[in-house]
C-alpha positions as CSV (number, residue, x, y, z in Angstrom):
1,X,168.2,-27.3,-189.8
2,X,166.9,-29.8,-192.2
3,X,166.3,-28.0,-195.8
4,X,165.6,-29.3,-199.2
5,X,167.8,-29.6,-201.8
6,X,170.0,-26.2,-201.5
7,X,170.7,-24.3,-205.1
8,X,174.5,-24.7,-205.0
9,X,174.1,-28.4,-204.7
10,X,171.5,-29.0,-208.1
11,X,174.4,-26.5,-209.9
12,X,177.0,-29.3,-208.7
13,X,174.4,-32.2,-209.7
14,X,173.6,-30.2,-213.3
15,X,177.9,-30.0,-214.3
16,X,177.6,-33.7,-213.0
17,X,175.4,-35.1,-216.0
18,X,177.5,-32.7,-218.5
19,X,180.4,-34.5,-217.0
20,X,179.0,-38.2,-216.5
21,X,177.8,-37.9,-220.5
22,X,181.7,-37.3,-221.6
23,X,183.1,-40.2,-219.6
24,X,180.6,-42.7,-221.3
25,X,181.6,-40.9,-224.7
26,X,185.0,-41.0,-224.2
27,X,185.2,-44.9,-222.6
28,X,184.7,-47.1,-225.4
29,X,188.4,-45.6,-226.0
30,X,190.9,-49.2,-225.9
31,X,192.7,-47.9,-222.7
32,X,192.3,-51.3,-220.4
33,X,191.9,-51.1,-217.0
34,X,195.0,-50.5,-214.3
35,X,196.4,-53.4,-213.5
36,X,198.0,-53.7,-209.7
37,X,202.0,-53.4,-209.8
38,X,201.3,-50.5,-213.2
39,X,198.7,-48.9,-211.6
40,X,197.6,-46.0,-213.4
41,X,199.0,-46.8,-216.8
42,X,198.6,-48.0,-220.2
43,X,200.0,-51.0,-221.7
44,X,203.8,-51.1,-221.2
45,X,203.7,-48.2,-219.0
46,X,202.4,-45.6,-221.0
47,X,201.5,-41.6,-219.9
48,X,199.7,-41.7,-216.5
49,X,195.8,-41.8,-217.4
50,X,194.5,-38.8,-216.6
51,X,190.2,-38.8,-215.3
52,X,188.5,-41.8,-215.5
53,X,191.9,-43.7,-217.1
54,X,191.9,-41.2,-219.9
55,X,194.6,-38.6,-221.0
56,X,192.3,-35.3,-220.6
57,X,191.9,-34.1,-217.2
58,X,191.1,-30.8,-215.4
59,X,193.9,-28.5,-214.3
60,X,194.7,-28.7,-210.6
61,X,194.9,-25.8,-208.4
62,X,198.7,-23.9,-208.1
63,X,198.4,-23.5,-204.5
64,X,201.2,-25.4,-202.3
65,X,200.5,-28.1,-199.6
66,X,202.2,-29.2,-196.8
67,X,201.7,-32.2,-195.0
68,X,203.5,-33.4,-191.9
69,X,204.4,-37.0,-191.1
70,X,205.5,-37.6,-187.2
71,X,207.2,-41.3,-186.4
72,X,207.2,-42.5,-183.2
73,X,206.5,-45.3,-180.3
74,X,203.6,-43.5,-178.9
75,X,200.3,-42.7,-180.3
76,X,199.1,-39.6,-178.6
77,X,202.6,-38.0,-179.2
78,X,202.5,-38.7,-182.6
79,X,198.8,-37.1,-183.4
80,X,200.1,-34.0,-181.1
81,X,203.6,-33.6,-182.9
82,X,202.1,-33.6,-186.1
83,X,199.4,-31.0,-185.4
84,X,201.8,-29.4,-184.1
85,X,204.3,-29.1,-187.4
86,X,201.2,-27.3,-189.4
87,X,200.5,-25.1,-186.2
88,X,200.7,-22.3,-188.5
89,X,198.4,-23.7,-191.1
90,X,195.7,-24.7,-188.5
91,X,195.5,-21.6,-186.6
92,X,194.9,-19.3,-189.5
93,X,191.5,-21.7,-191.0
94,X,190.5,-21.9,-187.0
95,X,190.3,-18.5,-186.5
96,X,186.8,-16.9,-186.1
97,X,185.5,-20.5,-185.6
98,X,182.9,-21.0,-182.9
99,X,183.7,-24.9,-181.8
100,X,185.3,-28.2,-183.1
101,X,184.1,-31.4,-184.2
102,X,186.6,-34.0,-184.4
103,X,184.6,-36.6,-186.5
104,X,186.3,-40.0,-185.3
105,X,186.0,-43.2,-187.5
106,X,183.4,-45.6,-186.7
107,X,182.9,-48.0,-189.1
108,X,183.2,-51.1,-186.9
109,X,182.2,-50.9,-183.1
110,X,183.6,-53.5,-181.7
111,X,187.5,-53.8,-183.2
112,X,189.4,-51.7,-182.1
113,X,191.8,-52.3,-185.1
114,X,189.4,-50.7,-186.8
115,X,187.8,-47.8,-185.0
116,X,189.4,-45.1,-183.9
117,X,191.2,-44.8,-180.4
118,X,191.1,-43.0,-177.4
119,X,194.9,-42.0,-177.3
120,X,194.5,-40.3,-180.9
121,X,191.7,-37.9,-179.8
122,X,193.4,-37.1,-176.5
123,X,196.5,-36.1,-178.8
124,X,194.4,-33.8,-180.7
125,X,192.6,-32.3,-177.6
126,X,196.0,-31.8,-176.3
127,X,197.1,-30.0,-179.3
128,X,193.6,-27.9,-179.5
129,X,194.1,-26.8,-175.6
130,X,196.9,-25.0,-176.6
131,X,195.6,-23.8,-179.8
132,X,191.7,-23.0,-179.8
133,X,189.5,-21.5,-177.3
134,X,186.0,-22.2,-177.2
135,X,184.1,-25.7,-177.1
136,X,185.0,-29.1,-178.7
137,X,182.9,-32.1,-179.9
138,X,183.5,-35.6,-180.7
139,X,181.1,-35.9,-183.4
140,X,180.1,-39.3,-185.5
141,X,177.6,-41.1,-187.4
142,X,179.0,-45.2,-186.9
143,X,177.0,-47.6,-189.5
144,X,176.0,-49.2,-186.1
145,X,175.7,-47.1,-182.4
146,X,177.6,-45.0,-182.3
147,X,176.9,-44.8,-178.6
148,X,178.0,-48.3,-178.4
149,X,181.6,-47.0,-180.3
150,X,181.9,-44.6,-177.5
151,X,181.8,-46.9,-174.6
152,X,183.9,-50.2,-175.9
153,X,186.7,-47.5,-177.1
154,X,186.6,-45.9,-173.7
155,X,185.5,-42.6,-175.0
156,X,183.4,-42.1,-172.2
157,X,186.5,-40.4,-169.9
158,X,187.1,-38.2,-172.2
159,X,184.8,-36.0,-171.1
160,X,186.0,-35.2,-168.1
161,X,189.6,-35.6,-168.6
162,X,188.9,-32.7,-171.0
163,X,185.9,-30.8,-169.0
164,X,187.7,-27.5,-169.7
165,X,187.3,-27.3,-173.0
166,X,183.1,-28.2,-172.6
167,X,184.0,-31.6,-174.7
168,X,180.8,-33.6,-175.5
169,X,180.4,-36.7,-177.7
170,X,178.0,-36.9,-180.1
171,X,175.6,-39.2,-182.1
172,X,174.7,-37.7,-185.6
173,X,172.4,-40.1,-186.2
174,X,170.4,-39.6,-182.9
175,X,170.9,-35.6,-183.4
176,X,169.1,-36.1,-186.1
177,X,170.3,-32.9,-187.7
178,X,171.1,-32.6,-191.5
179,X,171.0,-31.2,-195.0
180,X,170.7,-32.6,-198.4
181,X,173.3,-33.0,-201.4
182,X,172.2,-35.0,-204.6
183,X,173.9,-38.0,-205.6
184,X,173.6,-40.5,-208.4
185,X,172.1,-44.1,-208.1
186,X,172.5,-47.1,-209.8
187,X,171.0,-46.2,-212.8
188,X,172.9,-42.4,-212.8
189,X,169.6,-40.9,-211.6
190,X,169.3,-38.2,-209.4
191,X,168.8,-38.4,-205.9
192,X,168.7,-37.0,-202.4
193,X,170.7,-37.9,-199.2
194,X,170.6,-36.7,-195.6
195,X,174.1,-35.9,-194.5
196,X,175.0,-34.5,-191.0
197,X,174.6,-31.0,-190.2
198,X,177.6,-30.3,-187.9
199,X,180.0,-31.3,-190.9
200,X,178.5,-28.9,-193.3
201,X,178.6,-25.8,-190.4
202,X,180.3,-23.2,-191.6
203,X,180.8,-21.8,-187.8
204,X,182.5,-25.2,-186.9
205,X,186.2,-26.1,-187.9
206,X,186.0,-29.6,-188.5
207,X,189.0,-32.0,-187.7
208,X,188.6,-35.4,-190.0
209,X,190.4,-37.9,-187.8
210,X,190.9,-41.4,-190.0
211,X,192.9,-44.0,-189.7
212,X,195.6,-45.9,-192.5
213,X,193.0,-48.7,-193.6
214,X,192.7,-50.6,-196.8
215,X,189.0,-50.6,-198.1
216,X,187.1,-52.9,-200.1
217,X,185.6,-50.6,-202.5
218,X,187.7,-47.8,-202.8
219,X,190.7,-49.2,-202.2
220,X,191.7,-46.8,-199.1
221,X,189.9,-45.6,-196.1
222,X,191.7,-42.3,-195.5
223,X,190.7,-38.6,-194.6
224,X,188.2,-37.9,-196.9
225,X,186.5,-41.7,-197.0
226,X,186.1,-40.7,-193.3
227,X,183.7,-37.7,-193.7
228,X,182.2,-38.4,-197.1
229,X,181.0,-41.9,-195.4
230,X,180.8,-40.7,-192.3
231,X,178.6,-38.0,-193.4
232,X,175.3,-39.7,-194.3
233,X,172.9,-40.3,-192.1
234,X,171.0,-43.6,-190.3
235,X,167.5,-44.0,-188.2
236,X,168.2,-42.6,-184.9
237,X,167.7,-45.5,-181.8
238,X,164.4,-46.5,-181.6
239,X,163.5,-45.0,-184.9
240,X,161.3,-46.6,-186.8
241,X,161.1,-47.7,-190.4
242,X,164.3,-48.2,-190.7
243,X,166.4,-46.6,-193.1
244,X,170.2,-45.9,-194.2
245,X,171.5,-42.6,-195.9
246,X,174.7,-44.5,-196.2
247,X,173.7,-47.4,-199.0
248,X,172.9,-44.9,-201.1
249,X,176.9,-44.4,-202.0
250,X,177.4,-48.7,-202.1
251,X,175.7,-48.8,-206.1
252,X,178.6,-49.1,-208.3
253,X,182.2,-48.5,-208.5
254,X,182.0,-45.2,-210.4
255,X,179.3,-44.2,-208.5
256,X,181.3,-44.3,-205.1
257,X,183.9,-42.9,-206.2
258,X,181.5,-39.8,-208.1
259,X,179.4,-39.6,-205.0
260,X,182.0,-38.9,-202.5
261,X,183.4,-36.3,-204.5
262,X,180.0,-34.8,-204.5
263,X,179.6,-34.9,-200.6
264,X,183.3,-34.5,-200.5
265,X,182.9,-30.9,-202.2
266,X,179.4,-30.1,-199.9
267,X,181.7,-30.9,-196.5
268,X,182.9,-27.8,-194.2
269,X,186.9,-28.7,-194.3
270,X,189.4,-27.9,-191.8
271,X,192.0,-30.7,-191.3
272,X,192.9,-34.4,-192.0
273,X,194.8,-36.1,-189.1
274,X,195.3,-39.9,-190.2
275,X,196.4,-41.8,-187.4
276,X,198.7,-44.4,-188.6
277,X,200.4,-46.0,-184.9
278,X,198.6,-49.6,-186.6
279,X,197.2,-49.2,-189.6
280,X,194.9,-52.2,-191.1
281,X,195.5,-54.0,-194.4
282,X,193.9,-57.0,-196.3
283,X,190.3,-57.2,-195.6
284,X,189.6,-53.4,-194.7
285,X,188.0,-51.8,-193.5
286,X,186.8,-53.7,-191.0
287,X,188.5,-57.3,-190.4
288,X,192.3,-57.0,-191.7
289,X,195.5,-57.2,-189.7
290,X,197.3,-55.0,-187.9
291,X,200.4,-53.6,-189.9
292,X,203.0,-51.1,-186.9
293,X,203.3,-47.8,-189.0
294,X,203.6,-45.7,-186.3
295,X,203.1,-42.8,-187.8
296,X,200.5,-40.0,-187.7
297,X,199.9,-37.6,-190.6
298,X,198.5,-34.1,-191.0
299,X,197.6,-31.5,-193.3
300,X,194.9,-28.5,-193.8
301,X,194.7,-29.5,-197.4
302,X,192.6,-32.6,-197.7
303,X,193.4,-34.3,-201.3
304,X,197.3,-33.7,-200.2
305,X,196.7,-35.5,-196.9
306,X,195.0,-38.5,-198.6
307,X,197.9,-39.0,-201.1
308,X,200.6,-39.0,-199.0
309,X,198.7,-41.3,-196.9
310,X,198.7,-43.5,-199.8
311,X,201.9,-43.4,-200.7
312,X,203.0,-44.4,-197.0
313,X,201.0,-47.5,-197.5
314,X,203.0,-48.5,-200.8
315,X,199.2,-47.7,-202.5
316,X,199.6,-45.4,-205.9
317,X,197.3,-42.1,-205.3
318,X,196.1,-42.7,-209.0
319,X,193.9,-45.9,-207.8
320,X,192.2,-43.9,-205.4
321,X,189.4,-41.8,-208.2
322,X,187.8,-40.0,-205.2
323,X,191.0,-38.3,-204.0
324,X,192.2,-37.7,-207.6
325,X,189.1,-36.2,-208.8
326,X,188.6,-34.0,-205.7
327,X,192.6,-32.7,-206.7
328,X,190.8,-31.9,-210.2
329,X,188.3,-29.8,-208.9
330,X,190.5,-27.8,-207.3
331,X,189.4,-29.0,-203.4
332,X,193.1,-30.1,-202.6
333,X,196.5,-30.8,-203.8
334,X,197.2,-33.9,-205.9
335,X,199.8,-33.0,-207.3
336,X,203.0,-34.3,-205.9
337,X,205.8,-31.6,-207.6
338,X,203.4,-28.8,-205.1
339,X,203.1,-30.8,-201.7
340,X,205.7,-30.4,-199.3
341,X,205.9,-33.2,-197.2
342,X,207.7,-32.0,-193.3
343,X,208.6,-34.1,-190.8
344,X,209.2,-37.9,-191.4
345,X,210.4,-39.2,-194.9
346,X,207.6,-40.7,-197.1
347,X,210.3,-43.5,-198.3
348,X,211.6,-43.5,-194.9
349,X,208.2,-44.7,-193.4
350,X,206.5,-46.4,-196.3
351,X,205.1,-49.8,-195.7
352,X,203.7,-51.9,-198.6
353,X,200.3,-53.0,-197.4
354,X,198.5,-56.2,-198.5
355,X,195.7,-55.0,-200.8
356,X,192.1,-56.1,-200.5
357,X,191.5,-59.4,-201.7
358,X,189.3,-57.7,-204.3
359,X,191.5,-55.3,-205.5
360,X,191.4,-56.3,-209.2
361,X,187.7,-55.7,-209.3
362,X,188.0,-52.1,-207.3
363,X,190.4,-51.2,-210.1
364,X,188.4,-51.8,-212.8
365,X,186.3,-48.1,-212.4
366,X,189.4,-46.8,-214.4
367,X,189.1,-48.6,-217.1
368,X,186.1,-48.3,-220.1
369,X,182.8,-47.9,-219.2
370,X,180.8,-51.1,-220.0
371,X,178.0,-51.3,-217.3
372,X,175.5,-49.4,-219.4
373,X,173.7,-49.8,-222.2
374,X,175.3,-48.0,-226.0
375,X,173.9,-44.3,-226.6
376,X,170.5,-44.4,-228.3
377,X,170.6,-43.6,-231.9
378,X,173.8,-45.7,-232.7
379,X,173.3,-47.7,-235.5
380,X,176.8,-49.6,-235.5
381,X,177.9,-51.7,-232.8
382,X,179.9,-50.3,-229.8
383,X,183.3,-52.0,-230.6
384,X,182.8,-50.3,-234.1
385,X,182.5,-47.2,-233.5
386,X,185.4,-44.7,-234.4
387,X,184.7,-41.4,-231.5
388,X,186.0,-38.1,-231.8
């Protein structure tokens, strides 16, 4: 299944340059940086920036979203009850579909805090008996074993508990299955990463099951963090040189944000189900504290998903660059006057989350460009220049 560079992705990677060439143009613009408590917003509270902290931005897509929030003392109940709210929704992008993957978050292996849990995917498989015939697998690619993940999370029972529907776990990395999509390094070169294979199957409807975490790069681990970095690939056990697909998106704060909207666009979407019974904040996403949500979220539209997610967690969906330039390509719904939000009350569950201790720095990808050197060919200093 491995294949070079595929057409559709260098058309992506050519618009990218066109694009990446206006942002530096357009960033020596005096529009400072978001600041937390005014996110998104100019001095005094200006307009809302639109891409990059500008004004201009693309036109979202007019299609509604709706997104379900369940609240409640049980985990498994929640995941279930909010599948079940978008029933309609789900059913109509699962049919024709061969199988399943639920792609679980693996970060960390050995917190539970923050992996995912057992009780989450049996509230998905509980929905999907009801809902889907034909097989189902537990699908990821951890930054460590995976393998391990599976057994300290007690994943392992699944299997049985849910023999009827052929459930299997899975480890990407040792699969060993992928394709390629281009992203952009350090130095805004080209270049290519091996993502998983199952994620990018058209024949498989793929269930992105995240959890409410605060990141600290990105600000927010949420549905599409979970595929985009779950995505790229690792050595498989044993395997030797070793080698990481996933360091490849860890070169700079525009670049993190960029490249997950690139992988973010190459991804076979179904669903987002954020599991948010105890969601981490602080030092995401892998050594925060606990904060009691208890709440799970869902939604066929991805970008919708993520922001309401954020807004649950007292975060503004304008810090978040991936989610809000994945709304302006027309991938999702970022804009809150066409989401319907069913269920629980955004204001009734919000919880303001503590904030990565680095949060001032994450922010500063929508402010001016100044990590690369002026355009060749200018004769007057940068500060001095007067742009279009």
């Amino acid at each position: 299944m491995a294949r070079g560079i595929e057409r559709r992705s260098l058309i992506q990677l050519a618009g990218a340059a066109a694009l990446l060439r206006s942002r530096i143009a357009k960033a020596q613009q005096t529009q400072p940086p978001a600041q937390p408590g005014q996110p998104g917003r100019g001095p005094g509270g200006g307009r809302p920036m639109g891409l990059g902290g500008h004004t201009e931005a693309f036109p979202g897509p007019d299609r509604r979203a709706t997104v379900a929030i369940h609240q409640g003392e049980e985990r498994r109940k929640n995941v279930y009850n909010a599948l079940k709210a978008i029933d309609k929704d789900l059913k109509a992008k699962m049919a024709g579909k061969k199988y399943v993957v639920i792609k679980p978050n693996f970060v960390n292996t050995q917190n539970q805090l923050a992996g995912s849990h057992a009780d989450t995917m049996r509230g998905i498989l509980d929905y999907l008996q009801e809902s889907f015939r034909g097989p189902v697998v537990i699908a990821e690619s951890s930054a460590g074993d995976t393998k391990q993940g599976y057994d300290n999370y007690k994943f392992r029972a699944l299997e049985s508990d849910y023999a009827k529907q052929q459930l299997k776990l899975i480890d990407l990395n040792d699969e060993a299955k992928y394709e390629r999509v281009a992203l952009l390094d350090k130095d805004l070169h080209i270049v290519p990463c091996r993502i998983a294979a199952r994620l990018v199957d058209p024949e498989a409807f793929v269930i992105s099951s995240a959890m409410l975490k605060t990141h600290n790069t990105v600000i927010a681990s949420l549905g599409m963090k979970n595929m985009a970095l779950g995505a790229p690939l690792h050595q498989a056990t044993g395997e030797t040189p070793r080698w990481n697909e996933k360091r490849k998106y860890h070169v700079g704060l525009r670049q993190t944000h960029y490249n997950m909207m690139v992988t973010i666009q190459r991804l076979n979407w179904g669903a987002t189900l954020i599991d948010g019974y105890e969601g981490m904040e602080g030092n995401g996403p892998n050594s925060g504290t606990p904060v009691p949500s208890r709440i799970a979220i869902a939604s066929t539209d991805i970008v919708a998903a993520d922001r309401v997610a954020a807004e649950t967690m007292g975060i503004d969906p304008e810090w978040l660059g991936y989610c809000k330039y994945s709304g302006q390509l027309g991938l999702g719904q970022f804009d809150p006057a066409k989401i319907d939000v069913i269920g629980a009350k955004v204001a009734d569950v919000k919880k303001a989350y503590r904030m990565h201790p680095d949060i001032e720095r994450e922010l500063q990808w929508q402010g001016p460009m100044t990590e690369v050197p002026f355009n060749l060919g200018w004769t007057t200093p940068i500060s001095d220049r007067k742009l279009a």
